[in-house]
C-alpha positions in Angstrom: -73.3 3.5 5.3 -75.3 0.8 6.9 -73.6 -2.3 8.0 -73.4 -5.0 5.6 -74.0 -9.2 6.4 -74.3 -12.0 4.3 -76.9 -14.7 5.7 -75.2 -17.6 4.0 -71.9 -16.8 6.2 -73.2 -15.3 8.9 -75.6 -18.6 9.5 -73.4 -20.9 9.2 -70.3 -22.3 10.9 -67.8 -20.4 9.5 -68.1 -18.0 12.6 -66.4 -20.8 14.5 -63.2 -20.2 13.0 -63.0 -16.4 13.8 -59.6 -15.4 16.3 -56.3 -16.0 16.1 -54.5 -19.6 15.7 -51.4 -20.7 15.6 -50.3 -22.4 12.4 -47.9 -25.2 12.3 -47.3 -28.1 9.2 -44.5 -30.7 9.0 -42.9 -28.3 5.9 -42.7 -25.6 8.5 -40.0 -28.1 10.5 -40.9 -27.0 13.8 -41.7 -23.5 13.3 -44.9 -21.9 13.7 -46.6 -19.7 12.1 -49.9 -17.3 12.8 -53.4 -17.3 10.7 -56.2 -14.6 11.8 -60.2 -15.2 10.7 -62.1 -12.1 11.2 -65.7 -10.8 9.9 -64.9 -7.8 7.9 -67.3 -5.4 5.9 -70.2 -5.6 8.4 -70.1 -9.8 8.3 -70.6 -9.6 4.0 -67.1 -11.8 4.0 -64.6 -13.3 6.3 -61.1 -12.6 5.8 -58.1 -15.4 6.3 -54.8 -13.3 6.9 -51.9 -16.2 7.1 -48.2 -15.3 8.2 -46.5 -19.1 8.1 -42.9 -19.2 8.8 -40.4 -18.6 6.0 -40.4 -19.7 3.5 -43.9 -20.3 3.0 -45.5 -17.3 1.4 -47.7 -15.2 3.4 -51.7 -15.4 2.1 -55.0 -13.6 2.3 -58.2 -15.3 1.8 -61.4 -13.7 1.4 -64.3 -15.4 1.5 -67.8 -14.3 0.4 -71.4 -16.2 -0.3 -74.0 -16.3 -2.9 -77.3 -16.9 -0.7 -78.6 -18.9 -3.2 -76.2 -22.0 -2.7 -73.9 -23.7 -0.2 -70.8 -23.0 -1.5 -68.7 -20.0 -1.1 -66.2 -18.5 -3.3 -62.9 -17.8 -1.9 -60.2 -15.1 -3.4 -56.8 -16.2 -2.7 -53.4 -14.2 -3.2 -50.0 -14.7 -1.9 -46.6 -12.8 -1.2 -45.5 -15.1 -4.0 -47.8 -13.1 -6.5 -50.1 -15.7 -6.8 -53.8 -15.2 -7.4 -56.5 -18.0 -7.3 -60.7 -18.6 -6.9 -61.3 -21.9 -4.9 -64.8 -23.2 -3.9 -64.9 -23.3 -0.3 -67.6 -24.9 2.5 -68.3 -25.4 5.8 -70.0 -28.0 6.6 -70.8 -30.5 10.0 -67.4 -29.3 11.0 -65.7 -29.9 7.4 -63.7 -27.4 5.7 -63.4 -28.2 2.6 -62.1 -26.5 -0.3 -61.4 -27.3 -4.3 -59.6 -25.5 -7.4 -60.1 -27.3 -10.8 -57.7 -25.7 -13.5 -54.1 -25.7 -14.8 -50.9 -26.8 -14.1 -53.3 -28.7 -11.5 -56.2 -29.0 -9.3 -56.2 -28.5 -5.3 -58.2 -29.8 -2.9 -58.0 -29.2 1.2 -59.7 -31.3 3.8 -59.5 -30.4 7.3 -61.8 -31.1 10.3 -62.7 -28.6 12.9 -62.7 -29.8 16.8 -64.2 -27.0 18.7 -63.4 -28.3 22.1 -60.3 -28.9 21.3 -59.4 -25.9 20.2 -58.0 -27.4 16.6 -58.4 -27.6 13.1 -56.2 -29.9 10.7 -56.5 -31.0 7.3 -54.3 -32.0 4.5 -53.7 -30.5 0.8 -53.7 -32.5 -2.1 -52.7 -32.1 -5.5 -53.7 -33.5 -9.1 -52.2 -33.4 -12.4 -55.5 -35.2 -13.9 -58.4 -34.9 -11.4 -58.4 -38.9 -11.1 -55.5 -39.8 -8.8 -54.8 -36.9 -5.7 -51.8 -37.2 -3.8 -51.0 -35.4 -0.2 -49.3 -32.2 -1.0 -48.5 -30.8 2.9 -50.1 -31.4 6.3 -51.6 -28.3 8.2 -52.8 -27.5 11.5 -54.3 -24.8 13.5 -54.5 -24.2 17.2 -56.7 -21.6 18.9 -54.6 -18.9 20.6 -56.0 -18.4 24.4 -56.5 -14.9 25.3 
């Protein structure tokens, strides 16, 4: 079978995330964690494999395009059992990404700094869509070969 690439991922700046980072947050209380990006199925989606410390659940992202829009869809499930669809971007070094629904809406905003190595962001949480308020801190560092 031929290889397989999406143009709407593969031209954009979600490469910039692909490798290995170390994952650390204020819930994690001084513990660290590790969170892999890496291309899979030819470049058609990029995977998110996160192992935080306990005990945050353990996650896999997958995130595909449609190469008709700007957005990207990304399938989320947990250790917890837990399955969601988020919108997802990347954009001017701005990852953003947004679930509407029930018990409550997410939203995550973090900012990539490529020089230095780093990408933090925050997650928020709304019972009504109107008012968000700062569920957890989260921050990745690039891991040096």
């Amino acid at each position: 079978m031929a290889p397989v690439s999406s143009k709407a991922l593969r031209n954009s700046q979600w490469g910039a995330l692909v490798g290995e980072w170390e994952l650390s947050s204020s819930i994690f209380q001084g513990a660290r964690g590790l969170a892999v990006f890496e291309w899979i199925e030819g470049g058609a989606y990029l995977a998110l494999r996160s192992r935080p410390p306990q005990p945050a659940p353990a996650s896999v992202w997958l995130i595909g395009a449609d190469d008709s829009v700007d957005d990207c869809i990304a399938l989320y499930s947990d250790s917890r059992g837990v399955s969601r669809i988020y919108r997802t971007q990347m954009t001017a070094g701005v990852w953003s990404i947004s679930r509407h629904g029930k018990p409550f809406s997410q939203r995550f905003d973090a900012r990539l700094d490529e020089k230095a190595g780093t990408l933090r962001g925050t997650w928020y949480s709304s019972d009504d869509e109107v008012t968000w308020k700062p569920d957890f801190d989260l921050s990745y560092a690039r891991r040096r070969a």
